[in-house]
C-alpha positions as CSV (number, residue, x, y, z in Angstrom):
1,X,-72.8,181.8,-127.1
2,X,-76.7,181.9,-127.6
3,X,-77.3,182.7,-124.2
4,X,-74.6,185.9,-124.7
5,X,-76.3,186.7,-127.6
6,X,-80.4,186.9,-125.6
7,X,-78.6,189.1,-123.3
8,X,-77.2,191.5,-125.7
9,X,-80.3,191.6,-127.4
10,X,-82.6,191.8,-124.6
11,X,-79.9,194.9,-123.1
12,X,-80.3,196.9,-126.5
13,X,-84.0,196.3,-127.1
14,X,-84.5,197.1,-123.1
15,X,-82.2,200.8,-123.4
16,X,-84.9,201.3,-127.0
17,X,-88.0,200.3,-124.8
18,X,-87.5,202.1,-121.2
19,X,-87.1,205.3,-124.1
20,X,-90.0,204.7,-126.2
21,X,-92.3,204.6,-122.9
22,X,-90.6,207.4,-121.8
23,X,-91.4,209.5,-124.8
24,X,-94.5,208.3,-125.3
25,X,-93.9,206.5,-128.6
26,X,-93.6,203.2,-127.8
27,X,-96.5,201.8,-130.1
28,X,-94.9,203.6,-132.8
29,X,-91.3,202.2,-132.5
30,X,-92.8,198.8,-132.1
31,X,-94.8,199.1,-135.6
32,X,-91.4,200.2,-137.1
33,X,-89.5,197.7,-135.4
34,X,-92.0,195.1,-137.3
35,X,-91.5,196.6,-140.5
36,X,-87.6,196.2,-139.9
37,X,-87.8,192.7,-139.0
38,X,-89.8,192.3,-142.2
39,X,-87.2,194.2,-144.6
40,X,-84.4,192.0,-142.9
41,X,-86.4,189.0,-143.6
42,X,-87.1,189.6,-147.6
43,X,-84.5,191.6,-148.1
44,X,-81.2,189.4,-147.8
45,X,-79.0,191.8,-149.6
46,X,-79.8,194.2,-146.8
47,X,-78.4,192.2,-143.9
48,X,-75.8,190.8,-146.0
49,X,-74.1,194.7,-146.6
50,X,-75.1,195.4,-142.4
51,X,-72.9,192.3,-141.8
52,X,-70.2,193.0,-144.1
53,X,-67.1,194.5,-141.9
54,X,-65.1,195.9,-145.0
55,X,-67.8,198.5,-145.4
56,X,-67.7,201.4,-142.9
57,X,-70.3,201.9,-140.0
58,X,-70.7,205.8,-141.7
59,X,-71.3,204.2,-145.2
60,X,-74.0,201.7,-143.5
61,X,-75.7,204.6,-141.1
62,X,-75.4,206.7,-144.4
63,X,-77.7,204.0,-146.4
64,X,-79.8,203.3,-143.3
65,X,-80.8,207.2,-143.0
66,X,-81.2,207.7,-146.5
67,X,-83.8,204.3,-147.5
68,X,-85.4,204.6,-143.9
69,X,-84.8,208.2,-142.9
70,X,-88.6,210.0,-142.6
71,X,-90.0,206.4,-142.7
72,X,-89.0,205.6,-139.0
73,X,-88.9,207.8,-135.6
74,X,-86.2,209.2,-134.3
75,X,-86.1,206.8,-131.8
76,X,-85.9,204.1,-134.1
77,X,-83.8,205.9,-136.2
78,X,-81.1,206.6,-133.4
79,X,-81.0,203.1,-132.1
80,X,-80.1,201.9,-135.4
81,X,-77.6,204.1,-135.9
82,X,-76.1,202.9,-132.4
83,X,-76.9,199.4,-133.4
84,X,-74.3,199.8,-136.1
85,X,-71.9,202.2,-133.8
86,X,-71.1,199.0,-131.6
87,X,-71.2,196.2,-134.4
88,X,-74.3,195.2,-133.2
89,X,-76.7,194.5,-136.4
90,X,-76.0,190.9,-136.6
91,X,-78.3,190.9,-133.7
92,X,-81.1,192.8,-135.0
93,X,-83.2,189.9,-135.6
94,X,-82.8,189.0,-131.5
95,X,-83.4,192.9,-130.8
96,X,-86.5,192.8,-132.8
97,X,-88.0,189.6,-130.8
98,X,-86.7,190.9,-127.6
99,X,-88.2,194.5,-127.8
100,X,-91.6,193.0,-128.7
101,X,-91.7,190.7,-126.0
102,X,-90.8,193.8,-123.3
103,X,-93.3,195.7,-125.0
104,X,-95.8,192.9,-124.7
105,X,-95.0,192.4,-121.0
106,X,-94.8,195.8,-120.2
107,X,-98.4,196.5,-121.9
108,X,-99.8,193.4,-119.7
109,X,-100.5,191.2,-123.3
110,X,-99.7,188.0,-124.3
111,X,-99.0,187.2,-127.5
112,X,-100.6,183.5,-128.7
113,X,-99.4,182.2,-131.7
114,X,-102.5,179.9,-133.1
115,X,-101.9,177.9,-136.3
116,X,-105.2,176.2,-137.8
117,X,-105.8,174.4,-141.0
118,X,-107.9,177.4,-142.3
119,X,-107.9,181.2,-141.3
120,X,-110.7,182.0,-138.1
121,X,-113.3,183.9,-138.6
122,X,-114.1,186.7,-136.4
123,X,-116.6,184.8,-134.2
124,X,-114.3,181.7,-133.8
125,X,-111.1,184.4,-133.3
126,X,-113.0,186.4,-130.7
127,X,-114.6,183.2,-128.6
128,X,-110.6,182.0,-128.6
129,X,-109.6,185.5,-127.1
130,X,-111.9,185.7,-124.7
131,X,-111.4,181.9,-123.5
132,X,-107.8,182.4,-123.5
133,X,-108.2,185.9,-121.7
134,X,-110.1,183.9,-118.6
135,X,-107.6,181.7,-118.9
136,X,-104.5,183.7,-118.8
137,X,-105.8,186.9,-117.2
138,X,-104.1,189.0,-119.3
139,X,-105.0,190.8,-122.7
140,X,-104.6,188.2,-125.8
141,X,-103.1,189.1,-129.0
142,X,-103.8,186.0,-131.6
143,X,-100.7,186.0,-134.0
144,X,-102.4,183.9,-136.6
145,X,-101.0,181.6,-139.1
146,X,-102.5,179.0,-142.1
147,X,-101.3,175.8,-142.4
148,X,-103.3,173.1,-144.9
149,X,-101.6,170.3,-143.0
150,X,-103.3,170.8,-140.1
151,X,-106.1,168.9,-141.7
152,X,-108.8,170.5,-139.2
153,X,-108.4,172.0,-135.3
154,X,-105.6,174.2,-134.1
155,X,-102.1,174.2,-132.5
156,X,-101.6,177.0,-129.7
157,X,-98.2,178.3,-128.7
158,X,-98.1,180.4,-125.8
159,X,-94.3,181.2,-125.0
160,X,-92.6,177.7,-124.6
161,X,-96.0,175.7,-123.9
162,X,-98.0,174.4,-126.8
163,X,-100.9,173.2,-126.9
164,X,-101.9,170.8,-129.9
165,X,-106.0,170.1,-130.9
166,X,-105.4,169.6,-134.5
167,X,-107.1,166.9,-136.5
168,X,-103.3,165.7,-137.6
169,X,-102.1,165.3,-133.9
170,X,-105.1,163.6,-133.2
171,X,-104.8,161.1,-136.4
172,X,-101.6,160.6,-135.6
173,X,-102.4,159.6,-132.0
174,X,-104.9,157.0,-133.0
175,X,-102.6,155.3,-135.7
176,X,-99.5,155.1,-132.5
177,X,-102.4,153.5,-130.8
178,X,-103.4,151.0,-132.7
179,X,-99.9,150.5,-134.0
180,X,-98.7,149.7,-130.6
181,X,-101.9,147.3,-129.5
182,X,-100.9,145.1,-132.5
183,X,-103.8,143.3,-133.2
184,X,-103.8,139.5,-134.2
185,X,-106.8,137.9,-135.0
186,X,-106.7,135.0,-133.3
187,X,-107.0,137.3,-130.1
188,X,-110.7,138.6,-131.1
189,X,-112.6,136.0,-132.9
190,X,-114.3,133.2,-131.2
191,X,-114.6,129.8,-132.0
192,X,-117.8,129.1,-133.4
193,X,-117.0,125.2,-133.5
C-alpha cells in the first residue's frame, strides 16, 4: 500500500510541477506548498475536517478558498481544489515531500539534512556547502536542525545515506569497543615476583 501511495503522490505533485515550470511560478508554489505542509502539521483540526468523508468536497474547497484564497497562487490554489475533487488530501503530506523533491531535482539541488549539537554559523555552514558541493556536484541546500544530544559534531542525511561524525556516535563506538574487548586484569599486569 505505501508504495501505491509514493506513486499517487509523486503523479499529483508531478501534474502541479510540469505546470508551475511551465508558468513560470514554480518557486512560488514551492514556498506555498511549505507553508501548507506547515498548517497540516500544527494545525490537526485542519486535516482532521480534509479527512472527514461526511463533509462535502464543496464544503471543504469552500473553507480551503476562503482561509487560503489570496494567500496562495492559483496554481496552488487549483491543485488543491482537485486534490479534494478525487479524495486525494489524505495524501497531501506525500504530495508536499514529493513536489519538493521534483522541484529540487529539476532545479539541479540537493537538499542535505545536517543535524548538529548547536546551530552553524555562517562560516562553518558555508565551508559545509562548498565541501559537499565538490562532493556532490550539484548545488547544496543545508536543511538544518538542533539537537543538544548530539553532544558535539554532526549527522548528515543525504537521501537514504547518512553520514554520522557526532561526538555521541563516536562515544558510543568507543564504549562497544571496549565493552566487547572485555578486559581482565590478569591479562595486562605483569608479575613483578
Amino acid at each position: 500500500m505505501a508504495a501505491r501511495d509514493d506513486n499517487l503522490a509523486t503523479v499529483y505533485a508531478g501534474a502541479l510541477l510540469e505546470l508551475a515550470f511551465e508558468k513560470g511560478v514554480h518557486a512560488e508554489v514551492l514556498a506555498e506548498l511549505r507553508a501548507l505542509g506547515e498548517i497540516l502539521r500544527q494545525v490537526p483540526r485542519f486535516v482532521t475536517f480534509l479527512n472527514t468523508p461526511n463533509i462535502g468536497r464543496e464544503v471543504k474547497k469552500d473553507l480551503v478558498d476562503r482561509v487560503l484564497g489570496g494567500q496562495f497562487s492559483d496554481a496552488t490554489q487549483n491543485f488543491l481544489r482537485v486534490v479534494i475533487d478525487k479524495r486525494r488530501q489524505a495524501h497531501l503530506g506525500a504530495m508536499i515531500a514529493a513536489f519538493e523533491d521534483g522541484y529540487h531535482a529539476r532545479m539541479g539541488e540537493v537538499v542535505v539534512l545536517v543535524t548538529s549539537a548547536a546551530a552553524l554559523v555562517d562560516a562553518q555552514r558555508k565551508r559545509l556547502a562548498a565541501a559537499l558541493k565538490r562532493r556532490l556536484d550539484k548545488e547544496i541546500i543545508l536543511d538544518e536542525r538542533v539537537d543538544p544530544r548530539l553532544l558535539g559534531g554532526m549527522v548528515l542525511r543525504v537521501g537514504d545515506s547518512r553520514i554520522d561524525g557526532s561526538l555521541r556516535s563516536r562515544l558510543e563506538s568507543i564504549g562497544a569497543r571496549l565493552t566487547a574487548a572485555r578486559f581482565r586484569s590478569e591479562d595486562y599486569y605483569e608479575d613483578q615476583g
